[in-house]
C-alpha positions in Angstrom: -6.0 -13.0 15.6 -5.7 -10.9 19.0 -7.0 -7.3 18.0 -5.7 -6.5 21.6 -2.3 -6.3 19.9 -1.3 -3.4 17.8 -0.3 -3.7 14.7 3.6 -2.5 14.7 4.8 0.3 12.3 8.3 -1.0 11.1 9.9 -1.7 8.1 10.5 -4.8 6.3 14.4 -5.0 7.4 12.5 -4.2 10.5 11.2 -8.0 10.8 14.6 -9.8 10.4 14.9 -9.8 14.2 11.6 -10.6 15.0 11.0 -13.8 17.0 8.0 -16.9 17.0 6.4 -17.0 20.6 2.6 -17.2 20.9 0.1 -15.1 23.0 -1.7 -15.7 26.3 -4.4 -17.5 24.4 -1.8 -19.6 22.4 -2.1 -17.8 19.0 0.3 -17.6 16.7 3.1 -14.2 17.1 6.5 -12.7 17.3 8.2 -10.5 19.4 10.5 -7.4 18.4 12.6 -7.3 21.5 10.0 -7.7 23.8 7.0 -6.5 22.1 4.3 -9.2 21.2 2.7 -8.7 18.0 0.7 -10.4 15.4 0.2 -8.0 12.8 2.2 -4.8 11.0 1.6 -2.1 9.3 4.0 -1.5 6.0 4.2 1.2 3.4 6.1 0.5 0.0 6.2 -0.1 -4.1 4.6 -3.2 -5.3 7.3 -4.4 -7.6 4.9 -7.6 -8.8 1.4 -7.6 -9.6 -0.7 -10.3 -7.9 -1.0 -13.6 -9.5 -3.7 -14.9 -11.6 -4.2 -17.7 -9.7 -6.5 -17.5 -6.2 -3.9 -17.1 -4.2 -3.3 -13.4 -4.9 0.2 -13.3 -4.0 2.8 -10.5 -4.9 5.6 -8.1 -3.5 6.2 -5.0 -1.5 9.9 -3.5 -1.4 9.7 -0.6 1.1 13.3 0.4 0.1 14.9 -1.4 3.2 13.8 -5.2 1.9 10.8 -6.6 0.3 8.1 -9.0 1.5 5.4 -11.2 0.2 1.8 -10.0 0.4 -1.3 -12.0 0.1 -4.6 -10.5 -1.0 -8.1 -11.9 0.2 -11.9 -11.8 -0.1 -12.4 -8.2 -1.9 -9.1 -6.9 -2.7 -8.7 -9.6 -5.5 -11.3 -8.2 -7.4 -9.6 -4.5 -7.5 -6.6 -3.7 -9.8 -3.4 -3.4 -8.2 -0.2 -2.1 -10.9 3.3 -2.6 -10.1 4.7 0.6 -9.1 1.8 1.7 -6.9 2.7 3.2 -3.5 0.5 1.1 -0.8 -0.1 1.0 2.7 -1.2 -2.3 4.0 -1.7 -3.9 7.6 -2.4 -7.8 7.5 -1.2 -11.1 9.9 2.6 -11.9 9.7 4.1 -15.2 8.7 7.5 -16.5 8.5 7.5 -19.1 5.7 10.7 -21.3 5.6 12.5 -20.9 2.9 10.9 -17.6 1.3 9.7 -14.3 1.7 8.0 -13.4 4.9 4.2 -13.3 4.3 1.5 -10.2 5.3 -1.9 -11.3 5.0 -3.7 -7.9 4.2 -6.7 -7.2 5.7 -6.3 -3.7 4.6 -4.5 -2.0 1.8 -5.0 1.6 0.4 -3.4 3.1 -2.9 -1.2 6.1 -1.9 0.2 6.9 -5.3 -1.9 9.8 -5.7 0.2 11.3 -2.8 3.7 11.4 -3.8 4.5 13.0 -0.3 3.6 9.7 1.6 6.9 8.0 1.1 8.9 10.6 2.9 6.5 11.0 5.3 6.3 7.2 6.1 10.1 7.0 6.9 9.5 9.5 9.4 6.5 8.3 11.0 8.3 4.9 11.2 11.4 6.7 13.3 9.4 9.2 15.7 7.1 5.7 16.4 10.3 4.3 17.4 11.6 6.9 19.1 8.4 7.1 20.9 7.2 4.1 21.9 9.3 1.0 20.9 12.9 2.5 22.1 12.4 2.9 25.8 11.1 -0.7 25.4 14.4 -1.3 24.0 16.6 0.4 27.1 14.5 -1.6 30.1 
């Protein structure tokens, strides 16, 4: 994984149009009209809980489409409830076939503040407005 790369701010409906390439040092990425990325930052609901199994899997619907995520290493051990607001940033994967896939390599409970959710949605637009847009218009 290239830490070089920030990890985008989008939403899950976000990620339909992003794009396989790979990076100067032939890793693994997308583009989102023309910006390379490996990893992205989501906030949503967890409308699963993870499985039982070791692969820690469940969802995230941000309220514009859901995704997979995948818990590793310490996170498996902590309790995670459907209906939790969470923020998590982790590697992106297209999997044929079924739900795109996050990796998280970090994910905080946000429940506790009940403003986050609005406030996500705008963070989401002004970092669009801001930095991704005039990306958009070259």
């Amino acid at each position: 994984m290239d830490y070089n790369l920030a990890a985008l701010k989008v939403f899950c409906s976000q990620l339909n149009n992003a794009k396989a390439t790979t990076t100067q040092q032939s890793q693994a990425a997308f583009t989102l009209s023309g910006i390379l990325f490996q990893r992205v930052w989501l906030q949503g609901i967890l409308v699963s809980t993870p499985t039982t199994d070791s692969s820690g899997r469940f969802l995230l619907d941000d309220g514009t489409g859901v995704i997979e995520l995948q818990l590793l290493g310490d996170f498996l051990t902590l309790s995670w409830v459907k209906g939790m607001y969470v923020m998590v940033v982790g590697l992106y994967f297209v999997q044929k076939g079924s739900l795109p896939l996050v990796k998280i390599h970090k994910i905080v409970d946000l429940s506790p503040f009940p403003d986050r959710e609005s406030m996500w949605y705008l963070e989401v637009i002004e970092v669009f407005k801001l930095f991704y847009q005039p990306l958009f218009e070259e």
